[in-house]
Structures are given as structure tokens and as C-alpha cells.
C-alpha positions in Angstrom: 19.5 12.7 -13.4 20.7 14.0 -10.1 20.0 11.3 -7.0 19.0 12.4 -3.8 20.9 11.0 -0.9 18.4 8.8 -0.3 17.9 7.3 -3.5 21.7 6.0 -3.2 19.8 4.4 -0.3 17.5 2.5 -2.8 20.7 1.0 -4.5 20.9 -1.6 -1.9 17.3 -2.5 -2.6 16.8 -6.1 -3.8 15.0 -5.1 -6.7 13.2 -2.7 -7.1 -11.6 0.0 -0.5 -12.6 0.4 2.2 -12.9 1.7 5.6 -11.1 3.1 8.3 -13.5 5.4 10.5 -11.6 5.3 13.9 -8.2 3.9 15.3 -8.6 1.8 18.1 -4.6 1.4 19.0 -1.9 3.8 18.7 1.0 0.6 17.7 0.3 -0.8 13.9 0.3 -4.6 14.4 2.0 -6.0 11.1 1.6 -9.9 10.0 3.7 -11.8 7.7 1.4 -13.7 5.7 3.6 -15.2 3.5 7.1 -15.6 3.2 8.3 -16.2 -0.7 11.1 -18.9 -0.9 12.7 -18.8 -4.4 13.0 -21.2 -6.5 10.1 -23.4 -7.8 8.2 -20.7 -5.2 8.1 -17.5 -6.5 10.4 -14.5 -5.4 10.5 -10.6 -5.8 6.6 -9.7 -5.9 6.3 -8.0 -8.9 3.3 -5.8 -7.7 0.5 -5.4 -5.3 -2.2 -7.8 -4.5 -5.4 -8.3 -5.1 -8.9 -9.9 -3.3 -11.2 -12.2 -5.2 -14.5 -12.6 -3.9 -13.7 -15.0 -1.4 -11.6 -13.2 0.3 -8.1 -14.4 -1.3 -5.0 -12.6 -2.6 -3.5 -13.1 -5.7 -0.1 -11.8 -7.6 2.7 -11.7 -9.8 6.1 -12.4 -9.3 9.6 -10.8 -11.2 11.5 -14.2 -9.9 11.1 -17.8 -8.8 9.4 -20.8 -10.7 11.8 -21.1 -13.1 15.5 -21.1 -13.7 15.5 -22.9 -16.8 13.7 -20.6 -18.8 16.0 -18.0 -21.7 15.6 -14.7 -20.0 17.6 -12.3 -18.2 16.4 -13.8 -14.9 14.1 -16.8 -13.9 10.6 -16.7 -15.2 8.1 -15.5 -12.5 4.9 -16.8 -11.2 1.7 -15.5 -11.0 0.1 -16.8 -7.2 -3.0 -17.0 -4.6 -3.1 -16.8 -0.9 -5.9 -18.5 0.2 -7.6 -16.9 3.4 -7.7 -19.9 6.3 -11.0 -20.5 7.8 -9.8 -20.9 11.1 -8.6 -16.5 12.3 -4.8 -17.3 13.2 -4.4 -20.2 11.0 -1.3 -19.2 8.3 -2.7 -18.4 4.8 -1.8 -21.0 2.3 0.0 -20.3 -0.9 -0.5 -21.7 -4.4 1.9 -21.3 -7.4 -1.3 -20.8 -9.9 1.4 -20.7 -13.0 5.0 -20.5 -13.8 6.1 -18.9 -16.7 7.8 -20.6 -19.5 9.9 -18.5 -21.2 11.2 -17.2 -24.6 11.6 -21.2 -25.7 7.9 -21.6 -25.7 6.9 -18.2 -26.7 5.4 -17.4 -23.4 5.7 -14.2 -21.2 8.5 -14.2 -18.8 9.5 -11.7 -15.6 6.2 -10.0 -14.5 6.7 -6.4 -13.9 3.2 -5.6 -12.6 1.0 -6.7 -10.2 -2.8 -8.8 -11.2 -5.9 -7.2 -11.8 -9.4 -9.5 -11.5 -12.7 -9.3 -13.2 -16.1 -10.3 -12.0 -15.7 -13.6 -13.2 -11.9 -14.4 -11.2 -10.0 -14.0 -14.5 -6.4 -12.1 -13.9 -5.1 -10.2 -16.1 -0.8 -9.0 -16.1 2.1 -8.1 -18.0 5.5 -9.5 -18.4 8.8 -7.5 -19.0 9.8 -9.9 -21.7 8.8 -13.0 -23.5 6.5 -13.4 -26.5 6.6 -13.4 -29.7 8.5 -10.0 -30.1 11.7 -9.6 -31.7 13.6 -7.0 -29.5 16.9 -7.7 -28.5 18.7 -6.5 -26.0 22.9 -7.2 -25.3 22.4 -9.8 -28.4 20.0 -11.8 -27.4 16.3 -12.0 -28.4 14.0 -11.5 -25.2 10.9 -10.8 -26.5 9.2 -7.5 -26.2 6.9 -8.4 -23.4 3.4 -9.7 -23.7 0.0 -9.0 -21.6 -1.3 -12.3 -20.4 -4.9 -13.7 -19.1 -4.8 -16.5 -16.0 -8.5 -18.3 -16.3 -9.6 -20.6 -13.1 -10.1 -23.9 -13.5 -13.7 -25.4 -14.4 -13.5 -27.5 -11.6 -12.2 -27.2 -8.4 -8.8 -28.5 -7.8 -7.3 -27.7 -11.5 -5.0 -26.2 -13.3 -5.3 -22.4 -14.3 -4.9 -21.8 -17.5 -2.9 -19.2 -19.1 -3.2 -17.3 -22.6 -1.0 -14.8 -24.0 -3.6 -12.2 -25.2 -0.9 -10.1 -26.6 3.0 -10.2 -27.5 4.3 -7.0 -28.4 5.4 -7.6 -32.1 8.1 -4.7 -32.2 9.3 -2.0 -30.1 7.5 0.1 -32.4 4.3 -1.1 -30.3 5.8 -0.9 -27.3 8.6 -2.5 -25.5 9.0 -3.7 -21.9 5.4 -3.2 -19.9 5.4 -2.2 -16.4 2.9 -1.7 -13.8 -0.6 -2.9 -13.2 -3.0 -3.0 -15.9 -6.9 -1.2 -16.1 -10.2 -1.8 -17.2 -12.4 0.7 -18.9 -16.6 -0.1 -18.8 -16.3 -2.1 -21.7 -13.9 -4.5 -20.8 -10.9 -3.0 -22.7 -7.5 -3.3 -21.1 -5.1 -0.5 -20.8 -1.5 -0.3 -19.8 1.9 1.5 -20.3 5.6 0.1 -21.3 8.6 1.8 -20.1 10.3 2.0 -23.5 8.9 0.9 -27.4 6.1 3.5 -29.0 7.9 4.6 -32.1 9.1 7.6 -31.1 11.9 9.6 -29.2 16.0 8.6 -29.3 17.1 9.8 -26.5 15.9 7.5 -23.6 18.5 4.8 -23.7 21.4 2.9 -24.5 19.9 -0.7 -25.1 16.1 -0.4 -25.4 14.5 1.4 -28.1 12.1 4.6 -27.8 10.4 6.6 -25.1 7.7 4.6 -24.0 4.1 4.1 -24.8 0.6 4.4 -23.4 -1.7 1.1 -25.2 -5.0 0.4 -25.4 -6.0 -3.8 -26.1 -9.3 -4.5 -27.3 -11.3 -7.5 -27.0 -12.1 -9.8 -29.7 -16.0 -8.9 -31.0 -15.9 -12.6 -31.3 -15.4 -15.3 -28.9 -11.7 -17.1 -29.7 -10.9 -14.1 -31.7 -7.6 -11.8 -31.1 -7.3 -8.8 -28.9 -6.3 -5.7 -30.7 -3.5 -3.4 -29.6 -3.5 0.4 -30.2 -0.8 3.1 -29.1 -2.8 5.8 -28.3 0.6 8.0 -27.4 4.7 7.1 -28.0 6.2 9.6 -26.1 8.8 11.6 -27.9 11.1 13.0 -24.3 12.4 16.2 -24.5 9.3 18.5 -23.4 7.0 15.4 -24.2 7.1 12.9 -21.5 9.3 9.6 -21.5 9.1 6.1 -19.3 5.6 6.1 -18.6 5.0 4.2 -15.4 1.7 1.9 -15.5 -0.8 2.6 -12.8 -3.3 4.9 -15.1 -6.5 6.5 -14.2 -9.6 6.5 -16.2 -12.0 9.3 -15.6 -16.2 9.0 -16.6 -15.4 9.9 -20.0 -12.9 7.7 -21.1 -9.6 10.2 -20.7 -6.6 7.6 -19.8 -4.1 10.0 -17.2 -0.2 8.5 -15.9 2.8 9.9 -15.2 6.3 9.5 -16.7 9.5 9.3 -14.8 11.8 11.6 -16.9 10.8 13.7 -19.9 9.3 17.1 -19.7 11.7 19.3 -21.1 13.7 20.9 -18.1 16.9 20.9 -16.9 17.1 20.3 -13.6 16.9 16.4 -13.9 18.6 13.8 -15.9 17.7 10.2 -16.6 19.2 7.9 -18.9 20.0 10.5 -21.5 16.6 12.1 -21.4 16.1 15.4 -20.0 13.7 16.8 -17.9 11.9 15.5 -14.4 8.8 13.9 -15.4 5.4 14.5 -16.3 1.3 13.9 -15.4 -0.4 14.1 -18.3 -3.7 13.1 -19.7 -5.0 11.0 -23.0 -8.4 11.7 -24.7 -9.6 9.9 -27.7 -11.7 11.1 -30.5 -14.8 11.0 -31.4 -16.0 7.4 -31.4 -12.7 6.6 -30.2 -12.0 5.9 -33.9 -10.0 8.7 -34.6 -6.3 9.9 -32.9 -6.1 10.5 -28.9 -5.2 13.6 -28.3 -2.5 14.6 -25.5 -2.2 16.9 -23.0 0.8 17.5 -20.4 -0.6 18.2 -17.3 2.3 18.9 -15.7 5.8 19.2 -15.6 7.7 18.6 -12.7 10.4 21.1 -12.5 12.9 20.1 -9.6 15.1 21.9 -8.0 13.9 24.5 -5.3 11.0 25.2 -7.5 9.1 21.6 -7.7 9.7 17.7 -6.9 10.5 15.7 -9.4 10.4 11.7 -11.2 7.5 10.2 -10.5 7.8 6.9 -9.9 4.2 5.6 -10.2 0.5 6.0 -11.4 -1.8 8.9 -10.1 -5.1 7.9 -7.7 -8.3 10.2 -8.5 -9.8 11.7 -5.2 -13.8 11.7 -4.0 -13.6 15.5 -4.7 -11.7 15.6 -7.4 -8.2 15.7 -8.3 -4.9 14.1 -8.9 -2.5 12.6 -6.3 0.8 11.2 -6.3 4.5 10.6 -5.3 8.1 11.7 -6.6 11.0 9.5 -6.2 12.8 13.2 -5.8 12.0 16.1 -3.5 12.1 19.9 -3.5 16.5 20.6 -2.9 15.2 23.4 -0.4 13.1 20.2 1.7 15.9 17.4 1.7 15.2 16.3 -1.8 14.3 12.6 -0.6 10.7 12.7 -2.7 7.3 14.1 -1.7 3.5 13.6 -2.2 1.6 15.8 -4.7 -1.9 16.5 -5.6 -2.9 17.7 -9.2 -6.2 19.9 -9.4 -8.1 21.1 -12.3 -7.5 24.3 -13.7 -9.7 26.3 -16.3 -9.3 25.0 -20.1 -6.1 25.9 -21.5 -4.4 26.4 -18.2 -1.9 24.1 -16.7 -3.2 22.2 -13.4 -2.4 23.3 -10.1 0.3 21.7 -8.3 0.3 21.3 -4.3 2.7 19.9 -2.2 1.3 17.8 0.3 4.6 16.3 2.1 7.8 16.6 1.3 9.7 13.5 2.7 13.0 14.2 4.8 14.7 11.2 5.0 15.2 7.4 6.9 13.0 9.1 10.1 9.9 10.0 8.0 10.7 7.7 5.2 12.3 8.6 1.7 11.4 8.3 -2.1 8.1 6.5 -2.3 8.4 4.3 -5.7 4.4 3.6 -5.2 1.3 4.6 -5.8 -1.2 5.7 -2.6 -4.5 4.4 -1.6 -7.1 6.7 0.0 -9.9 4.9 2.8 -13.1 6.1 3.2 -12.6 9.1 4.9 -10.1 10.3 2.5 -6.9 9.9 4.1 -3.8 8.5 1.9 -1.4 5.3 2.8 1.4 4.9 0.9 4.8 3.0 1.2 8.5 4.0 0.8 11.1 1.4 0.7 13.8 3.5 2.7 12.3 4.0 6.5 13.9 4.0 10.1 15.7 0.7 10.1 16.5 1.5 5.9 14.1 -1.3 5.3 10.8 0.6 4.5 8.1 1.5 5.9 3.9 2.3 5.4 3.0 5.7 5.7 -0.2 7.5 6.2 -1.3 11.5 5.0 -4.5 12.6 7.0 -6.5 15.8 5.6 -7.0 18.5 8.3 -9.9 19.8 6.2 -10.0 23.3 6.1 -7.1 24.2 6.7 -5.9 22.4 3.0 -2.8 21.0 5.6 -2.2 17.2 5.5 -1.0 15.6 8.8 1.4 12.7 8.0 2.4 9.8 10.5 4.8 7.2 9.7 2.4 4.0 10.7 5.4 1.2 10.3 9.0 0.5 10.1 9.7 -2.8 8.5 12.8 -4.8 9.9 14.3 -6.8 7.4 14.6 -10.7 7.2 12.3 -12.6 9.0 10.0 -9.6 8.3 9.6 -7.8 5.3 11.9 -5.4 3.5 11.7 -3.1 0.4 8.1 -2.2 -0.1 7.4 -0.7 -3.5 4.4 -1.5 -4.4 0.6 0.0 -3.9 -1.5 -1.5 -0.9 -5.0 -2.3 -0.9 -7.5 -2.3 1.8 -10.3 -4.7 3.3 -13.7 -3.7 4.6 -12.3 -3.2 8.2 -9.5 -1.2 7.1 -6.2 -3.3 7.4 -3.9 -3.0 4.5 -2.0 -5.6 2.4 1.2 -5.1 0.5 4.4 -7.0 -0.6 7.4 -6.4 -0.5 10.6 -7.4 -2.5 13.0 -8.7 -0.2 12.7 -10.2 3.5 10.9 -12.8 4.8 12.2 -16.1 5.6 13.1 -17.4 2.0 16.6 -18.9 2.3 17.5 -18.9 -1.8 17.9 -15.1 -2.0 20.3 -13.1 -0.8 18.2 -10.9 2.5 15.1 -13.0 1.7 12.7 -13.7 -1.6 10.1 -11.0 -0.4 6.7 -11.3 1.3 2.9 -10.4 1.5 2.2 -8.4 4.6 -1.1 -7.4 6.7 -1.2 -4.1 8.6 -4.1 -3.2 11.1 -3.0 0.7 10.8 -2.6 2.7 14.7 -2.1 6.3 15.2 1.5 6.3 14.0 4.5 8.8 15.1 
């Protein structure tokens, strides 16, 4: 695939809703709220964040709890920040579970964030671990598994974990990424960057071209939850690496993005041609039969298009798709961009528009995330290249009318002692602060530039 300057940028990386009716100050005031600090802590957030009820964050993360664990890393941890009752107090942070590892046939390396239900249940995926028997450079990792993380009974112990799922082959799907979904009737679904069945093409060491998955629960309680592809990407003009983040619209249609596949020239990645797709997953009638797929789009690159999508798609109040690209339009700097899908009549492909096309370190480059709109419809977003090459949150406002987006770079992060490397979604509270991760920074000594941290931002007016 051809890089962009700035994603050479990204090589030094470590790793890789509500309201907001006025702006009271034009400086964004950022906060720390946790600093990651490797080993029996956790390190490298995995994902985004989430609220409970109460108030409280919880996540996953790739690193930390473990280092005895057979992986290709330490095991992860998924973890809460509790919200201090006193405003100004430091939140406190709780290792809710450490994974175990291939030895006890338990996930290992989260490569998603958490999502809760109405009861406080979280649900994740981990890269590897499980009962699976892919291998990869001779040793058997596991294909992945998705996992359920139940409070305690009473207050004060232990969370308990259960592996709802371990990805049996590759055939099923094989290393899943990204943050999970719920459909209305409680069914989980959820992409992995390789597995599926189908496609050769993608890469060297891990089998297939990805899949899109649907897990069922059991009609019983204590039974098993059921696993169904509903689509193993093929590459070539199909789509390849899906990326998690789906959409579900009200009639049960499942849409993504994948980072390469598509069919055209202009981009390369791992062996598979083409610069990514959007597409879109129905099922059949009764959902019992086949889901049918549909390509949305195909990005083109070159002067014509952007290109690899890096994340999932967020649905708009109006209507419509919206998105980033890891790659931009050549003509624009070719450092990614922010697009918005819209319907088109049956048959038709949708209709792409540009919305920002990123220019480099000033305006921030090659957003791996997905964006978040507020209440009055504007779009945040982060890109882990900014000003001081450590990232930074941005924000696209709609000028109405005019169908022109106004976009203001809201913060720069600094590195160690703050954060660096932001790559994953934010979320927003009722009076419209945002929370995010990031992978590297913060004041953990055990990794090299920091173990990563969880950040508050009460947005200004921006540059």
C-alpha cells in the first residue's frame, strides 16, 4: 500500500452522548485522569472507555497484568475508574481482571475497547487466547475469543470473567478487533481482522480476509452462545480486514468498513489490493437464511478519493454515514480525511463527500478512530500525529446550509507526563467533556515514553 508521509509518522507510535450547546472558553482544558503503569497495572489501552451508571469508566487493555502468560506479549487487563466524590480528588483505578493466557485457555491481549449493558456486564474481545488452534511463527496462540466480565454480587468482590466464545478455527474468524455491538435482542456482533474462510491474498502469517460475526445468546440460561459468519471477505473487489466499530440500523442491517480490499489499484496492503471498503450486511428473512452483502463503497485513492479506513462508521441524526481514512486525497497532502456516506436510490452506489481532508502535524494527520457527534451534530475525533507529533483531538462543525464543515484542532497532546498516541473513539458526558485514552504517555515508568492514559477534555473554540 503506498504510505503517506505522515503515516511513516505513525511508525514511532507505541502501538497502535451528549451535549455541547455553547463554548464558554476558547483554550480546551485537558486532565490526566489516569496514568497506566505497566506491569501488574495495565498498559497500552486497548480501546475507548465507557460510563456505567454511576458515573465510572471502564476498559481494556493490549498490555500489563501479566508477563507470565504464553502470548506474543503480556496478557492485558480489563479496568474501572471510579469517579471521586470529592470534584478535584484523582479518580481511582481498579484492575477488575487480568487475563491468563493460552495455559489456562483464557483470552489474552484485548484489541477492543468494553461495551456495558443495563445490568453493568462488559462485554470485549481478545486478539488471541482460547481454545483456537491457529498458529502463528509456530506457536499456537489461540484464535481469539469474545469474553463477558460480570460484577460481583456483593460489593467489594471479585469480577468474574467467562469466555463466551473462542474462535475454534480461522475458518470462523481469526484475530478480533475493535469494540463489540448490541442489537435489541441482546445479540453481540463484531469483526476479526483476518479468519472467515475465504480470500488468500491478505497475508503472510494469518489466514484469510477477515470476517463480520454475529454471537447469539443461549435460549437457556448456562447454555452456549452461538457464533455465525454472516460475511468472510474474499479481497480483491470484495472487501478485506474489516475493522470492528459496526453500525446497526432499525432494521437489523450490520454496516463497517475494511481497511484494504475493494479491487483498485491505487493502494496496496499486505498483498491485498485495493483501498478499502464501507459496505453493508442484511440478513434474510427470519434472519435464518444467508446475509446478503452489499459494497457501499470503494475508496479509490489517488487524486480521485481517500483511502484505508481505519475504523467503524457513526450513523448521523439525519441520516448517513461518517468516517475517517488513514490516507488522503494525493492532490490534498494525502495525510487521511473525514468522509460522509449518504444514501443513494436502490441499485446505485452511495454518495461519497469529503468533509476534511487532513494536511499534516498542524491540523493533525491519519485519524486511526472512529468520530463521535454531540447534540448539535458536530463531529470530534482524534488523530495520533498532531503539532508536537504526539496527537491531538479534533472537532468538524457543520455550517448548515452551506453543506461546508468548519474544523478546529481543539488539542495538542505533549507526550510523557501527558498523554500520547490517541487512537481510539471518545465518548462524551452530559455537559459535554470528552474522555479518551491513549497508548503511550503518562507517567508509567515500565514502558518505553509511558504505559498510556485516560484523559478528560472540556472542549474550547479551538485554532
Amino acid at each position: 500500500m503506498k504510505r503517506s508521509k505522515c503515516l511513516h509518522s505513525l511508525a514511532l507510535l507505541s502501538v497502535a452522548l451528549f451535549a455541547m450547546s455553547s463554548v464558554a472558553s476558547a483554550v480546551s482544558k485537558e486532565k490526566v485522569l489516569y496514568s497506566f503503569q505497566g506491569g501488574t497495572d495495565g498498559a497500552t489501552p486497548a480501546g475507548g472507555v465507557v460510563f456505567d451508571s454511576a458515573g465510572n469508566l471502564y476498559g481494556a487493555t493490549t498490555n500489563g497484568g501479566s508477563a507470565s502468560c504464553h502470548s506474543i506479549a503480556q496478557c492485558g487487563t480489563v479496568f474501572q475508574l471510579a469517579r471521586p466524590a470529592k470534584q478535584g480528588d484523582p479518580w481511582i483505578e481498579t484492575v477488575l481482571y487480568v487475563f491468563k493466557g493460552n495455559a489456562s485457555n483464557d483470552g489474552t491481549s484485548p484489541a477492543g475497547g468494553v461495551v456495558i449493558d443495563k445490568a453493568g456486564n462488559l462485554y470485549g474481545t481478545t486478539a488471541y487466547g482460547g481454545t483456537g488452534n491457529c498458529v502463528l511463527l509456530g506457536s499456537k496462540l489461540g484464535c481469539g475469543t469474545v469474553y463477558e466480565l460480570s460484577p460481583p454480587k456483593q460489593k467489594g468482590g471479585a469480577w468474574t470473567e467467562t469466555v463466551l466464545y473462542s474462535f475454534p478455527t480461522a475458518k470462523q474468524g481469526y484475530l478480533p478487533n475493535g469494540d463489540l455491538v448490541f442489537d435489541g435482542a441482546g445479540n453481540l456482533y463484531g469483526a476479526t481482522m483476518f479468519g472467515g474462510g475465504h480470500g488468500t491474498t491478505c497475508d503472510t502469517l494469518y489466514q484469510y480476509c477477515g470476517a463480520v460475526f454475529e454471537l447469539s445468546p443461549p435460549k437457556t440460561k448456562g447454555g452456549k452462545w452461538t457464533e455465525k459468519v454472516l460475511h468472510g471477505f474474499r479481497g480483491g473487489t470484495d472487501g478485506a480486514n474489516p475493522n470492528g466499530g459496526l453500525v446497526l440500523d432499525g432494521k437489523g442491517a450490520v454496516y463497517g468498513t475494511t481497511f484494504a480490499g475493494g479491487g483498485t489499484s491505487n493502494c496496496h496492503s499486505e498483498g491485498s489490493v485495493g483501498c478499502g471498503t464501507a459496505f453493508r450486511l442484511s440478513s434474510g428473512i427470519g434472519k435464518s437464511g444467508p446475509w446478503s452483502t452489499e459494497v457501499l463503497h470503494r475508496f479509490l485513492g489517488g487524486t480521485e478519493d481517500t483511502n484505508t479506513p481505519a475504523a467503524g462508521l457513526v450513523w448521523a441524526q439525519g441520516g448517513g454515514l461518517y468516517g475517517a481514512t488513514v490516507g488522503g486525497q494525493n492532490s490534498g497532502g494525502d495525510d487521511g480525511a473525514i468522509f460522509r456516506l449518504l444514501p443513494a436510490k436502490q441499485g446505485q452506489p452511495w454518495k461519497e463527500s469529503i468533509l476534511h481532508t487532513f494536511c499534516g502535524k498542524q491540523d493533525g494527520c491519519a485519524p486511526m478512530a472512529g468520530l463521535v457527534f454531540d447534540q448539535v451534530s458536530s463531529l470530534y475525533g482524534v488523530a495520533p500525529v498532531g503539532t508536537n507529533f504526539s496527537g491531538m483531538v479534533f472537532r468538524l462543525k457543520s455550517n448548515g446550509p452551506s453543506n461546508s464543515w468548519q474544523y478546529n484542532s481543539l488539542y495538542n497532546f505533549r507526550g510523557a507526563p501527558d498523554g500520547f498516541g490517541p487512537g481510539a473513539a471518545l465518548i462524551l458526558d452530559k455537559l459535554g467533556r470528552l474522555y479518551g485514552t491513549t497508548v503511550g504517555g503518562g507517567t508509567g515508568r515500565a514502558c518505553q515514553g509511558g504505559c498510556g492514559t485516560v484523559f478528560e477534555l472540556e472542549p474550547g473554540a479551538g485554532n
